[in-house]
C-alpha positions in Angstrom: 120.5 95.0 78.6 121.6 97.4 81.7 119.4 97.9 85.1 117.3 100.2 85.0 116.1 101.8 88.5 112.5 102.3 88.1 111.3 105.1 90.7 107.4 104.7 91.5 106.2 107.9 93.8 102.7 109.6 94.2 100.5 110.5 97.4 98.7 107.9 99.7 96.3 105.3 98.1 97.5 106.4 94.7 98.3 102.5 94.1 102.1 103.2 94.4 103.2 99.7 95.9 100.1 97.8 93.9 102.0 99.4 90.6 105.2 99.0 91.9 105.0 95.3 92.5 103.3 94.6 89.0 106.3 96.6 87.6 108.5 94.5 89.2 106.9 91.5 87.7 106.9 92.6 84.6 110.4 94.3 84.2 112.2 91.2 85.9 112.8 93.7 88.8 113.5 93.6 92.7 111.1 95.0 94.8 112.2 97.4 97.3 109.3 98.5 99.6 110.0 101.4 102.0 106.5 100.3 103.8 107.2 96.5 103.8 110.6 97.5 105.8 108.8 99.9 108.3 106.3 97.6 109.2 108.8 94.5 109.9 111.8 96.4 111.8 109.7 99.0 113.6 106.0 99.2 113.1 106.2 97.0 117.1 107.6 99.4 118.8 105.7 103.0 117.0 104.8 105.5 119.9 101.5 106.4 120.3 100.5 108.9 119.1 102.6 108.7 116.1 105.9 111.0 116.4 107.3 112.5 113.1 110.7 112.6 114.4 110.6 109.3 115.4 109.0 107.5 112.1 111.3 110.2 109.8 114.7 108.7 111.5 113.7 105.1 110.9 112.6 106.2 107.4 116.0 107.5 106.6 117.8 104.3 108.0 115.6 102.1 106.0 116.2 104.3 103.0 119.9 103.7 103.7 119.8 100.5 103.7 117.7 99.7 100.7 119.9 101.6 98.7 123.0 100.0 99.8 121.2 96.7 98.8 119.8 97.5 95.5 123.3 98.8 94.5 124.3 95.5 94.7 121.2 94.1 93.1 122.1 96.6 89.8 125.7 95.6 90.1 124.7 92.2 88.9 122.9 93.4 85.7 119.2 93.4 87.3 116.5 96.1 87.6 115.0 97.9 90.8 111.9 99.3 91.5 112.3 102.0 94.6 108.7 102.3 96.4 109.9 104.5 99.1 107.1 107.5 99.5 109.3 109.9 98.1 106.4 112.6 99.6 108.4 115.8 98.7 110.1 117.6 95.6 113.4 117.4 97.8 113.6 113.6 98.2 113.2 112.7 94.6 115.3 115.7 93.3 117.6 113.6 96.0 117.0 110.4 94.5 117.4 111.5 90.9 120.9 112.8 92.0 121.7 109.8 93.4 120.9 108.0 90.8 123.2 109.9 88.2 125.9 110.1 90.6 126.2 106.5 90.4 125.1 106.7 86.3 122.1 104.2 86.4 119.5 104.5 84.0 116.8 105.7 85.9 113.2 105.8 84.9 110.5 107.8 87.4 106.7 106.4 87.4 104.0 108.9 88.6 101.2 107.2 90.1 98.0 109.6 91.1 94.8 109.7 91.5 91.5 111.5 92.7 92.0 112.4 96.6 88.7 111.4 97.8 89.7 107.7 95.9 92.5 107.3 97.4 91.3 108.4 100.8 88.3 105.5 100.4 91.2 102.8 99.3 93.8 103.8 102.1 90.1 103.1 104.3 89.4 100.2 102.6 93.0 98.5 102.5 93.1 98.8 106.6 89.7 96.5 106.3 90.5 94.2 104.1 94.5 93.9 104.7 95.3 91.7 101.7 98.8 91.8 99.9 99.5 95.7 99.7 98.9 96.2 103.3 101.8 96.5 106.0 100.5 99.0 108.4 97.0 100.9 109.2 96.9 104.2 107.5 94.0 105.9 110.0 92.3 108.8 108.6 94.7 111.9 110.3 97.3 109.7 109.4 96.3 109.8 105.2 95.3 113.9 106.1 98.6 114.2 107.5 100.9 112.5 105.0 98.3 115.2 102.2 99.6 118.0 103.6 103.4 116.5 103.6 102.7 115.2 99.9 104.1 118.1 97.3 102.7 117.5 94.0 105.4 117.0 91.1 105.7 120.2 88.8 105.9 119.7 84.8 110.0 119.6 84.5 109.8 117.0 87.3 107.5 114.7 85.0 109.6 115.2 82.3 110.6 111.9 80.8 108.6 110.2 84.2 105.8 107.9 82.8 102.5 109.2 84.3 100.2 106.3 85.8 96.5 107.3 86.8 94.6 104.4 88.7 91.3 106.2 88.8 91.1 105.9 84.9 
């Protein structure tokens, strides 16, 4: 059986990395968590207030790098599951080129759910802080990364496995 790169995207407090972490349970698969990486290499030294320019640069090297290492993970035969935001139409279109640039099987996983859900878990989660958690999401921060969020359209869920966690 080949790798298969399992893509997991969706807006804030969807239950992307909860998903994404089961997945890679399940598959056998290696976790690759664009928030883990944030929060260890740079979440010390974040300016306050938040710049966008300065997160979306760090973003990009992380992104770098966790694709240079999951290549080599699929080289050896075993699956990856990508939880890197993927907020915009633009970066998975980018991703899904990548991926058949290289030829990996690729499968994308849609998580969603009710806004005013996921706005009470993202809440909740900087409470309680238990194994999803690797940064505070405040409540500008969850309205800003909305308005950043585009929504996938039908052909982009074509073939993607659709995951709703308010079911």
């Amino acid at each position: 059986m080949s790798a298969i790169l399992h893509v997991v995207f969706g807006p804030s407090g969807a239950g992307k990395s909860t998903y994404a972490k089961d997945l890679a349970r399940r598959t056998p698969a290696v976790h690759f968590a664009i928030d883990d990486w944030m929060a260890r290499l740079f979440a010390a030294d974040m300016p306050d207030p938040v710049d966008f320019e300065w997160v979306m640069s760090r973003v990009e090297r992380c992104e770098a790098q966790i694709w240079s290492v999951a290549a080599g993970v699929m080289a050896t035969g075993t699956s990856v599951v990508l939880d890197l935001g993927l907020m915009r139409r633009t970066d998975r279109a980018r991703v899904a080129e990548i991926a058949e640039a290289c030829e990996l099987e690729t499968q994308f996983h849609h998580v969603t759910a009710d806004r005013s859900l996921r706005r009470e878990r993202v809440l909740a989660r900087n409470q309680v802080q238990g194994e999803t958690f690797s940064l505070v999401v405040t409540p500008q921060m969850f309205d800003f990364m909305e308005g950043v969020f585009e929504p996938p359209e039908a052909e982009e869920l074509a073939g993607a496995l659709i995951i709703r966690t308010d079911d």
